[in-house]
TIRO-2110 file (N, C-alpha, C; in Angstrom, 1 decimal):
// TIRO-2110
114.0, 88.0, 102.7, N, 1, A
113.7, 88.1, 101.3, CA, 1, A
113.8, 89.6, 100.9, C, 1, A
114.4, 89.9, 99.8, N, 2, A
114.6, 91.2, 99.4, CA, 2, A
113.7, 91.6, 98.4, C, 2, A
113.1, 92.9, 98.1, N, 3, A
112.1, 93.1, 97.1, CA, 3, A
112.4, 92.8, 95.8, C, 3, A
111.3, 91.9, 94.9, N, 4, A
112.0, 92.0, 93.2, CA, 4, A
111.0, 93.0, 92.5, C, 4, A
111.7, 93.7, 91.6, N, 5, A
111.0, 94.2, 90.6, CA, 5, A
111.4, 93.7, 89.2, C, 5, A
109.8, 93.9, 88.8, N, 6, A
109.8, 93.5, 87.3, CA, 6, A
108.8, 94.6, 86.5, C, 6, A
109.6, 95.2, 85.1, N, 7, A
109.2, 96.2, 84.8, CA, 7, A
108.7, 96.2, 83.3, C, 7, A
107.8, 95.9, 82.8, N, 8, A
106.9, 96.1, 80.9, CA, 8, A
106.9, 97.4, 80.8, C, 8, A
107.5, 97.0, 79.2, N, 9, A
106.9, 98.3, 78.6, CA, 9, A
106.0, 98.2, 77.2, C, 9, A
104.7, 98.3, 77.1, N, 10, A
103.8, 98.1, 76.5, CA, 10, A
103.3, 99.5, 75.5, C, 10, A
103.0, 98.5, 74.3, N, 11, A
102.6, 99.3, 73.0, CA, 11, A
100.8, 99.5, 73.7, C, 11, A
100.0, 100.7, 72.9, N, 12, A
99.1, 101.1, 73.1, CA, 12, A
98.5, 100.6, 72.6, C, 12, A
98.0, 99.4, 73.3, N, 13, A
97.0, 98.2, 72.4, CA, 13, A
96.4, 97.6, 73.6, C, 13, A
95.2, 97.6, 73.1, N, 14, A
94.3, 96.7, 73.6, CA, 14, A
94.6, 95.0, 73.9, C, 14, A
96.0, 94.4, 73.3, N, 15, A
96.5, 93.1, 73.6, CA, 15, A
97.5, 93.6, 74.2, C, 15, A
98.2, 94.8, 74.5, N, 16, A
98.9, 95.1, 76.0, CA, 16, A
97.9, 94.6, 77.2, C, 16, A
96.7, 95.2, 77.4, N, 17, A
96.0, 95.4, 78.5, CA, 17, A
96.1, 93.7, 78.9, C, 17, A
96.0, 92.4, 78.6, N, 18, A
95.9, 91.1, 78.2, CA, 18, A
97.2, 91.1, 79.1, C, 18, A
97.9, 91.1, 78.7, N, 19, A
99.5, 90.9, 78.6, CA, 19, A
100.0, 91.2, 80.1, C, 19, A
99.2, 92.7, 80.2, N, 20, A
99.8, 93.4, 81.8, CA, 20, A
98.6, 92.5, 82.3, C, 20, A
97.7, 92.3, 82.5, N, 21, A
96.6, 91.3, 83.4, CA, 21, A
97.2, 89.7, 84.0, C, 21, A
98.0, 89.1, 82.6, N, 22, A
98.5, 87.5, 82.8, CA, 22, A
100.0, 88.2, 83.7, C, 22, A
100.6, 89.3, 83.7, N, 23, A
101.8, 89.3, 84.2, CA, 23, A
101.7, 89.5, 86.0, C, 23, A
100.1, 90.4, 85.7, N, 24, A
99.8, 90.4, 87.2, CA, 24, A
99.3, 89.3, 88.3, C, 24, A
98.4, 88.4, 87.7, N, 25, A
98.1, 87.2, 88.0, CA, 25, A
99.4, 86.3, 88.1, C, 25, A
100.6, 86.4, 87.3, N, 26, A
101.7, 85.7, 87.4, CA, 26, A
102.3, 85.9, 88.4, C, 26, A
102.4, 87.6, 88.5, N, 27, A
102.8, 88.2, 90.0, CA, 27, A
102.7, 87.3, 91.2, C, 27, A
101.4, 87.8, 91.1, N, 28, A
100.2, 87.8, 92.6, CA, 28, A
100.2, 86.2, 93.2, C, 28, A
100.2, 85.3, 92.0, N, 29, A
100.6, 83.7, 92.4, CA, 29, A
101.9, 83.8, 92.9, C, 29, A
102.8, 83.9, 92.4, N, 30, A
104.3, 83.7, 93.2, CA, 30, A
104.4, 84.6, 94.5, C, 30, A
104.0, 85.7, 94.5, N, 31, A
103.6, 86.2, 95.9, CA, 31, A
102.7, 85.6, 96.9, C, 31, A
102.2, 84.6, 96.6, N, 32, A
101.5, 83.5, 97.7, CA, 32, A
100.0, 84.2, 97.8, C, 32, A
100.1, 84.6, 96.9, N, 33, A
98.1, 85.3, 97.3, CA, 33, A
97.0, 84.1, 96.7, C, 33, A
96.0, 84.4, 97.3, N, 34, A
95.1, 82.6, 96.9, CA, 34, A
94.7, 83.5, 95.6, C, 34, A
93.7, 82.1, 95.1, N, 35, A
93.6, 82.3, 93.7, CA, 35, A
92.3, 83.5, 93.1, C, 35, A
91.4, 84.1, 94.8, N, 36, A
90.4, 84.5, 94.5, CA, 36, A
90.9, 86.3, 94.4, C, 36, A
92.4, 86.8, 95.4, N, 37, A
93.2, 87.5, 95.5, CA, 37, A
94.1, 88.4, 94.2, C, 37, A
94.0, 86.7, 93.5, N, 38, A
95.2, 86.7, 92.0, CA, 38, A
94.2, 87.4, 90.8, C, 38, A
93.0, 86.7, 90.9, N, 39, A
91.8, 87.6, 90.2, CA, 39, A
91.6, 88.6, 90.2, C, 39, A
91.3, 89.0, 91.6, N, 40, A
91.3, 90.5, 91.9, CA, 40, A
92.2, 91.5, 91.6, C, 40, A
93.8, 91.0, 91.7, N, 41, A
94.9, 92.1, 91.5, CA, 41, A
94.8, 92.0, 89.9, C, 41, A
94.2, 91.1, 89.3, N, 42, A
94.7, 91.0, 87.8, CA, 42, A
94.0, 92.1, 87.2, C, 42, A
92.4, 92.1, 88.1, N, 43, A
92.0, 92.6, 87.2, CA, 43, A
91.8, 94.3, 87.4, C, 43, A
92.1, 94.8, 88.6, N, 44, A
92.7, 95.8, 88.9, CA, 44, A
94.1, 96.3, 87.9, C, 44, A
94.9, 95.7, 87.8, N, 45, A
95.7, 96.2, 86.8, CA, 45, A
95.4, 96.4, 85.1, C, 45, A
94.3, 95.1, 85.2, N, 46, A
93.4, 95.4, 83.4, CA, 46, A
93.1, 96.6, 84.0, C, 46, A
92.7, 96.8, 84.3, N, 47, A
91.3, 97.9, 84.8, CA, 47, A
92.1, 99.5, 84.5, C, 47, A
93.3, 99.0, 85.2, N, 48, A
94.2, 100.5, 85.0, CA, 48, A
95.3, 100.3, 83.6, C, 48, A
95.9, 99.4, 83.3, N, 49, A
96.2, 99.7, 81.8, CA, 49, A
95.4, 99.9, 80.9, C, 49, A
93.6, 99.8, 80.8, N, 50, A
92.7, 99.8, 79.7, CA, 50, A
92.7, 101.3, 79.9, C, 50, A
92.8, 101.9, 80.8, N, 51, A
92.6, 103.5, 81.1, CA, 51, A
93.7, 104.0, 80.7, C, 51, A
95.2, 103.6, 80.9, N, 52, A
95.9, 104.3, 80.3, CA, 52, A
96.4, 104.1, 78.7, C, 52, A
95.8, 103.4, 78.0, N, 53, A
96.1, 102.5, 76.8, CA, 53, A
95.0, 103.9, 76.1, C, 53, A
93.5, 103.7, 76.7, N, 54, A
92.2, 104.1, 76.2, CA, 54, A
92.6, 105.9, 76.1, C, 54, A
92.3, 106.3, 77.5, N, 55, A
92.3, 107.2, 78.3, CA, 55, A
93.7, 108.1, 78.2, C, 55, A
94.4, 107.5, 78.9, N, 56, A
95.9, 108.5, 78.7, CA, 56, A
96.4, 108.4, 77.3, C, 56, A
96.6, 107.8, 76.8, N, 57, A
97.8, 107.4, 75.7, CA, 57, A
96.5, 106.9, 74.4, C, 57, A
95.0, 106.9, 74.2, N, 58, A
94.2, 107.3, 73.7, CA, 58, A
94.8, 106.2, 72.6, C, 58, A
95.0, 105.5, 72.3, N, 59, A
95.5, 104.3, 71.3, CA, 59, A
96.7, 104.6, 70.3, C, 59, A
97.6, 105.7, 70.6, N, 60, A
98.5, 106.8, 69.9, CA, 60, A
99.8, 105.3, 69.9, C, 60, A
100.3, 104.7, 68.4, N, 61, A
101.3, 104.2, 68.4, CA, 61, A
102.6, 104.2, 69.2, C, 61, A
102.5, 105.9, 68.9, N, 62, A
104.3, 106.6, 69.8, CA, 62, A
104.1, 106.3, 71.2, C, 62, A
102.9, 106.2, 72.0, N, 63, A
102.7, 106.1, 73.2, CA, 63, A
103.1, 104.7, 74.2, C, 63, A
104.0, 104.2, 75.1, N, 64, A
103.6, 103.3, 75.7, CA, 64, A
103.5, 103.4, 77.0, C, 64, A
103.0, 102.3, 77.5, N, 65, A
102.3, 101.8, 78.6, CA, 65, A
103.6, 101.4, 79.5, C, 65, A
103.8, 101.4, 80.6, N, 66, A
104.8, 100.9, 81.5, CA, 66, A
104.2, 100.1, 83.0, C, 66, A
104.0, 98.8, 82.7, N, 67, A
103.6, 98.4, 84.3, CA, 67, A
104.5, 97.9, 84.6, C, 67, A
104.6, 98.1, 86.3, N, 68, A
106.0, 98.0, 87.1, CA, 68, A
105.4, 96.9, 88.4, C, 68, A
105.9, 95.9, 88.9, N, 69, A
106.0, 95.2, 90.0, CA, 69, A
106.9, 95.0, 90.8, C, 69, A
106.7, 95.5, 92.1, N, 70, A
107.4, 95.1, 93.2, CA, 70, A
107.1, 94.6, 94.4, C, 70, A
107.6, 93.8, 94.8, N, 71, A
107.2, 92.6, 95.2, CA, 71, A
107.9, 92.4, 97.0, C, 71, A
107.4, 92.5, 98.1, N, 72, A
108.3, 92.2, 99.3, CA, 72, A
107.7, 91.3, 99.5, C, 72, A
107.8, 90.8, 101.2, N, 73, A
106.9, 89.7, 102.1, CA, 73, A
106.5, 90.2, 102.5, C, 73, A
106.7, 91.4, 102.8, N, 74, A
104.7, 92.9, 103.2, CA, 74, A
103.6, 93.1, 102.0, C, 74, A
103.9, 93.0, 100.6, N, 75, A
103.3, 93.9, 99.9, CA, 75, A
103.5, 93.6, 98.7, C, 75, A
102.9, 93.6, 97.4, N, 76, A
102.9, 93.6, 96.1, CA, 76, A
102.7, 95.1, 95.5, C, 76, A
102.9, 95.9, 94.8, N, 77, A
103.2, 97.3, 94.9, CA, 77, A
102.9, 97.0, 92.9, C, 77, A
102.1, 97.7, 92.4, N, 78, A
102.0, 97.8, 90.8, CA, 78, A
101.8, 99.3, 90.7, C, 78, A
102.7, 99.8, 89.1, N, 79, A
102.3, 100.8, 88.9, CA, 79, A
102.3, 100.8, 87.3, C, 79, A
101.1, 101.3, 87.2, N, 80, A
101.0, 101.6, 85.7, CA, 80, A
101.2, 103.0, 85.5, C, 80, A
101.8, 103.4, 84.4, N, 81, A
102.2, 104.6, 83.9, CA, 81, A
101.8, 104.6, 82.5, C, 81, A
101.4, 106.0, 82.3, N, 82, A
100.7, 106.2, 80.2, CA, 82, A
101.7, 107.4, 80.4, C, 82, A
101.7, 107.8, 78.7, N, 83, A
102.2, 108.9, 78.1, CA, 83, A
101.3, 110.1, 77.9, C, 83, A
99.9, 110.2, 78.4, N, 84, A
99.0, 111.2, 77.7, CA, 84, A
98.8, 112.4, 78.7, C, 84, A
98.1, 113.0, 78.6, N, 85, A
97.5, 114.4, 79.1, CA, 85, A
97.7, 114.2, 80.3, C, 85, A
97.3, 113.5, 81.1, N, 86, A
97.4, 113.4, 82.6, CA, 86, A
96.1, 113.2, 83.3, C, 86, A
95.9, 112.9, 84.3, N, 87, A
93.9, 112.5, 84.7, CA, 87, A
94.0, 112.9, 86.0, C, 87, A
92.7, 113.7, 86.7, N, 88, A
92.7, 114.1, 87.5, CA, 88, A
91.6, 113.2, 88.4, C, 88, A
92.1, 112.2, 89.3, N, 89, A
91.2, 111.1, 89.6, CA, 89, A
89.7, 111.6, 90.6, C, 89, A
90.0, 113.6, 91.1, N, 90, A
89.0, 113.7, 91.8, CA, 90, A
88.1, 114.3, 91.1, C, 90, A
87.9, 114.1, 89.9, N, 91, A
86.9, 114.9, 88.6, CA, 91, A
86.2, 113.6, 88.3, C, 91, A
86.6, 112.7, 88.4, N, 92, A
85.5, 111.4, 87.7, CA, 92, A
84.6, 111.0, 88.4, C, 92, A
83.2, 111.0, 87.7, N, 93, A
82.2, 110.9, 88.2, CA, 93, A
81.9, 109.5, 89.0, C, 93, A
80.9, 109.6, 89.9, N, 94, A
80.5, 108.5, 91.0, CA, 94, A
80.1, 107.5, 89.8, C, 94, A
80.4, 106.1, 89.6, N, 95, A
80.0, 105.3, 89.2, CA, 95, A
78.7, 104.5, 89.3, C, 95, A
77.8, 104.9, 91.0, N, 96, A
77.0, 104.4, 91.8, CA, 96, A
75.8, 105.5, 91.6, C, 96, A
76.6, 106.5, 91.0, N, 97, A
75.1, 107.6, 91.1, CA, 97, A
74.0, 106.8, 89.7, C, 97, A
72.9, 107.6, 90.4, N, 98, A
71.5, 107.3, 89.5, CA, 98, A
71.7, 106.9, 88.1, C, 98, A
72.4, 108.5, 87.7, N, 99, A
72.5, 108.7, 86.1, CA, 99, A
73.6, 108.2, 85.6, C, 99, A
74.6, 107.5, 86.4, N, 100, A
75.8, 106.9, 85.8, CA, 100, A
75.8, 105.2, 85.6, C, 100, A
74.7, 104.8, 86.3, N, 101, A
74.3, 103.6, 86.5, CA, 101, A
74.2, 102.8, 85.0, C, 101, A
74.0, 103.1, 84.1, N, 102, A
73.8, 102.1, 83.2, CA, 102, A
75.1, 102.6, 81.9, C, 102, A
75.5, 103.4, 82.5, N, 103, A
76.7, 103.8, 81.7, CA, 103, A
78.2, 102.5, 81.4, C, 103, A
79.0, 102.2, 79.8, N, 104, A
79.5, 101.2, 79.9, CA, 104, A
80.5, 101.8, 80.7, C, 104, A
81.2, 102.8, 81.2, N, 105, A
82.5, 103.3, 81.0, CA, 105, A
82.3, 103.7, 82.6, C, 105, A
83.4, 104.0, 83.0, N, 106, A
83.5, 105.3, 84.6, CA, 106, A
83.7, 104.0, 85.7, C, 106, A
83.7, 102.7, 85.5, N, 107, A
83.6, 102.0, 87.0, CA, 107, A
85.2, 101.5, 87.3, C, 107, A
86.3, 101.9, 86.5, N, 108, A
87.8, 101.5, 86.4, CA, 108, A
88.3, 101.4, 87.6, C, 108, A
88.1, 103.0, 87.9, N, 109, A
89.2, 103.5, 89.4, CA, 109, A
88.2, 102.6, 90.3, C, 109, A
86.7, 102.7, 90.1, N, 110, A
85.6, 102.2, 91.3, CA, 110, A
86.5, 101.2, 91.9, C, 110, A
86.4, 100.1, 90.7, N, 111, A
86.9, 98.6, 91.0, CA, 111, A
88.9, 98.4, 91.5, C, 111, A
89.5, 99.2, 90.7, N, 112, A
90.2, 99.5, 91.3, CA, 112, A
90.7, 99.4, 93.2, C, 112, A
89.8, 100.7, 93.1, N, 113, A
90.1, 101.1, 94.9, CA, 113, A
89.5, 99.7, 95.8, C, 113, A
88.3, 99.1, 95.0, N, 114, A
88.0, 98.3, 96.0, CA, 114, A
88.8, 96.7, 95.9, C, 114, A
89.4, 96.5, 94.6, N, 115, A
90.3, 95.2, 94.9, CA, 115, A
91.8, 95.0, 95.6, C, 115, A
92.1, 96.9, 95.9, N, 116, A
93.4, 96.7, 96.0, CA, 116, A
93.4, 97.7, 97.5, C, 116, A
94.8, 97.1, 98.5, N, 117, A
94.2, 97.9, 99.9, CA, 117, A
94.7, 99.7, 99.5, C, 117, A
95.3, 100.2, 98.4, N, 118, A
96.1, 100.8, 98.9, CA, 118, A
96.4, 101.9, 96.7, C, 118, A
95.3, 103.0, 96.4, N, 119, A
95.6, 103.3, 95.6, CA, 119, A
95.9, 104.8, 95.6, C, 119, A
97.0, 104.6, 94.7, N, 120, A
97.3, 106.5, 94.5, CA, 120, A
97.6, 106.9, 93.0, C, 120, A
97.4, 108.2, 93.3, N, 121, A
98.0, 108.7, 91.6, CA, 121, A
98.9, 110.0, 91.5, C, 121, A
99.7, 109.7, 90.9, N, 122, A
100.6, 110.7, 90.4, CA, 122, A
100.6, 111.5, 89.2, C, 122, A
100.8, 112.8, 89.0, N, 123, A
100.9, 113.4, 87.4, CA, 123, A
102.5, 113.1, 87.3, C, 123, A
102.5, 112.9, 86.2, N, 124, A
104.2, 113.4, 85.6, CA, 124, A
103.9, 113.8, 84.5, C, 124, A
105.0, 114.4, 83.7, N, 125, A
105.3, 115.2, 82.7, CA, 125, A
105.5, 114.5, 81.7, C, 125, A
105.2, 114.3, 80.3, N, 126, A
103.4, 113.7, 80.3, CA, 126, A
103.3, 112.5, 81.4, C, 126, A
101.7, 112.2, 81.2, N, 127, A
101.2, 111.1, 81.8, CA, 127, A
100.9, 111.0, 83.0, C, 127, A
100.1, 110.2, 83.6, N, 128, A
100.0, 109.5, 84.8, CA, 128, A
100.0, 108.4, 85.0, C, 128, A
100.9, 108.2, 86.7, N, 129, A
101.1, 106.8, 87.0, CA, 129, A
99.5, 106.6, 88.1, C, 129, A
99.7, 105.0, 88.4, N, 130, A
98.7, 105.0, 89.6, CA, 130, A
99.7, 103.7, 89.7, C, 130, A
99.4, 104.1, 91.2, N, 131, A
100.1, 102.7, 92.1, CA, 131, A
99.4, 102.3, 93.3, C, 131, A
99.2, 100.7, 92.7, N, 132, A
98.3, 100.0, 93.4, CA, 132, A
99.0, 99.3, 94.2, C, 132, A
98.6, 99.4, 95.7, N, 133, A
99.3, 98.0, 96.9, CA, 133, A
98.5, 97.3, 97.2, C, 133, A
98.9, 95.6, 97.1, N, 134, A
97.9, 94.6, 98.2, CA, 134, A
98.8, 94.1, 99.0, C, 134, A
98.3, 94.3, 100.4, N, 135, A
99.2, 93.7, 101.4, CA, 135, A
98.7, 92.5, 101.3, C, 135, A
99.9, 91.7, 101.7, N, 136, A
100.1, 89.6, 102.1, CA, 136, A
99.6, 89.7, 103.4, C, 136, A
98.4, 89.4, 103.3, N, 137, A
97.7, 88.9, 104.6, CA, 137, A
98.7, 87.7, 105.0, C, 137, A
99.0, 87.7, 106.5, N, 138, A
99.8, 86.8, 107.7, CA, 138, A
100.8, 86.7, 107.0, C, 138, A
101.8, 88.0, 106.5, N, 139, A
102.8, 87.6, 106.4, CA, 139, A
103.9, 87.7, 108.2, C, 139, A
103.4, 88.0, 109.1, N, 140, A
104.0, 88.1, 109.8, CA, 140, A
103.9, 87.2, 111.2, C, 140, A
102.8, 85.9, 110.7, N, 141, A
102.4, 84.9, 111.4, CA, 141, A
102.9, 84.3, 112.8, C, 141, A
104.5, 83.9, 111.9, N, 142, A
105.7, 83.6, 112.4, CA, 142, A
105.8, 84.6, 113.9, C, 142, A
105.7, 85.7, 113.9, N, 143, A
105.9, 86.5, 115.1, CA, 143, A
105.0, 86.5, 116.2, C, 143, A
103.4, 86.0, 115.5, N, 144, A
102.8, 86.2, 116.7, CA, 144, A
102.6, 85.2, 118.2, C, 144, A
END
């Protein structure tokens, strides 16, 4: 099986964020991940368009959103991409500290890192991407 990609390009709305979550859960099902898996990747991707919608691209009309899927029998691969300033992911504060604890905001990337095996970030010129990987557990069953 060869990799597919599928690529949105989203206006800076708050019913984008919706939109890229149902396309990820659409993903993550056809890629054979169970249903508790499909939750997790969905909401990892809200998690990161609400940041680039909010955060990068700050709700600016001219701005869109771009989430990307790619898909093997190793790996589901997402990248979301904004138009804004750029984010430096090692400046944001611990979500788990004392004083951050009751705060609504700051736990995006937290949840992030922990639903997906595999997160990175990129600057570009504007914006930043983040690309999230979940490996297909037993995709390689067959061999052993």
């Amino acid at each position: 099986m060869n990799a597919t990609r599928i690529s949105y390009t989203l206006d800076s709305t708050l019913a984008s964020v919706n939109k890229a979550e149902q396309a990820a859960t659409e993903v993550a099902t056809k890629s054979g991940f169970d249903e508790d898996e499909c939750g997790r990747i969905g909401m990892a991707v809200r998690e990161a368009t609400v940041n680039a919608v909010l955060h990068g691209n700050k709700y600016d009309a001219g701005k869109r959103v771009t989430v990307s899927f790619e898909t093997t029998p190793e790996a589901m691969t997402v990248s979301v991409r904004d138009e804004g300033m750029g984010l430096d992911p090692t400046g944001l504060p611990n979500p788990l500290a004392p004083e951050n604890l009751l705060k609504q905001s700051g736990r995006g990337i937290f949840l992030i890192r922990a639903f997906m095996d595999e997160v990175r970030f990129r600057s570009l010129q504007p914006g930043t991407e983040i690309m999230m990987i979940k490996h297909v557990r037993g995709h390689d069953r067959g061999s052993s």
